[in-house]
N, C-alpha and C positions, 0 to 999 in steps of 0.2 A: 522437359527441356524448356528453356527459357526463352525467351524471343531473343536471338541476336547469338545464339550459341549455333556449334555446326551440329548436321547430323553426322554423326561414328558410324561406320561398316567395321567389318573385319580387317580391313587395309588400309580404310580411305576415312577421309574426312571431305564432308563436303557440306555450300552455304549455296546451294541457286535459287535465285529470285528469276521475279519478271513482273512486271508490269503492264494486266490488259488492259483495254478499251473496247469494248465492244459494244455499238448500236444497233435500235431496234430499224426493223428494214422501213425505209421511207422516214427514219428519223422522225415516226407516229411519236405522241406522246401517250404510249400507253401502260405504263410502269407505272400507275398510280391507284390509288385507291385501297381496295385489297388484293389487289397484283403486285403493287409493291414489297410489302412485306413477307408475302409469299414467295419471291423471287427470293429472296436474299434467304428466307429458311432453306428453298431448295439449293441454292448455293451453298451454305453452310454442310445441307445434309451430301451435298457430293463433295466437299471438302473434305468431310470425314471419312469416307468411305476411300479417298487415292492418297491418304495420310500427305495431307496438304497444309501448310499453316497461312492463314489469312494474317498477314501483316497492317493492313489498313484497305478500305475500299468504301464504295457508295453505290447504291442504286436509285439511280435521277431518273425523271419523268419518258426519258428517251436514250440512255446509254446505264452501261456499267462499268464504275473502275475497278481494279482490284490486283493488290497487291502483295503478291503471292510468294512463300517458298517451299518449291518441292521435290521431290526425290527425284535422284540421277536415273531408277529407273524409267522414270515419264517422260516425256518429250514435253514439249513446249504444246508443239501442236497436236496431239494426244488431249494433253488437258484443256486445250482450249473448244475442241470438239464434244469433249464430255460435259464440260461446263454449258455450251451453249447448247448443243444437242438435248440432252435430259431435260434442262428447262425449258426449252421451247414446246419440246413436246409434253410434260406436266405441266407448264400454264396452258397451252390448248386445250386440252384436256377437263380443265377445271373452270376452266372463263370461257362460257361458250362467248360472247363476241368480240373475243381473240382472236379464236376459229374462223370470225365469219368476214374480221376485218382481214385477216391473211389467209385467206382461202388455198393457196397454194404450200399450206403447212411449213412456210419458215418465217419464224418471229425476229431473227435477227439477219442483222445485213452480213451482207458477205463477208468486207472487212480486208478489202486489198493493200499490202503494205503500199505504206506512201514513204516518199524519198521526202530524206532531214536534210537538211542543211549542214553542210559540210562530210556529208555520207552519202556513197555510190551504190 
């Protein structure tokens, strides 16, 4: 399938995107080195696994974008849990002073919706 095509079911057609943002807790800058590259395999490799398609995205020294389309059966926040979940805990894992700089096992910020401008 092409980028920009819908996905076909049996009745349905459908296109959902979304757009995340998600930073590391304390806004560290610690996405660099050979963490970073390793972030965005492990991103990829859970992309493939919730037949997701990465439209565009980046992993910068203290956040990640990523610009996602995927199936009606996942939620929103389903994939966002999987996405941050897995990686958090396969970079701990592999970067002991990861580990030691977030001691309390979460590498990313919470991530509370903020209110847009001209949205309630």
């Amino acid at each position: 399938m092409r980028m920009g095509e819908s996905r076909a079911g049996s009745h349905t057609k459908t296109r959902l995107t979304v757009h995340i943002v998600w930073a590391t807790k304390y806004r560290y800058h610690v996405l660099i080195g050979e963490v970073k590259p390793r972030c965005r395999t492990l991103l990829m490799q859970i992309r493939e696994s919730e037949d997701v398609r990465v439209l565009g995205g980046v992993v910068s020294k203290d956040h990640v974008h990523m610009h996602l389309e995927y199936p009606p059966k996942l939620s929103v926040s389903d994939l966002v849990k999987r996405l941050k979940g897995r990686t958090s805990r396969l970079l701990q894992a592999e970067f002991s002073h990861l580990k030691q700089r977030y001691w309390g096992r979460h590498l990313w910020g919470v991530g509370w919706p903020q209110k847009l401008d001209g949205f309630e």
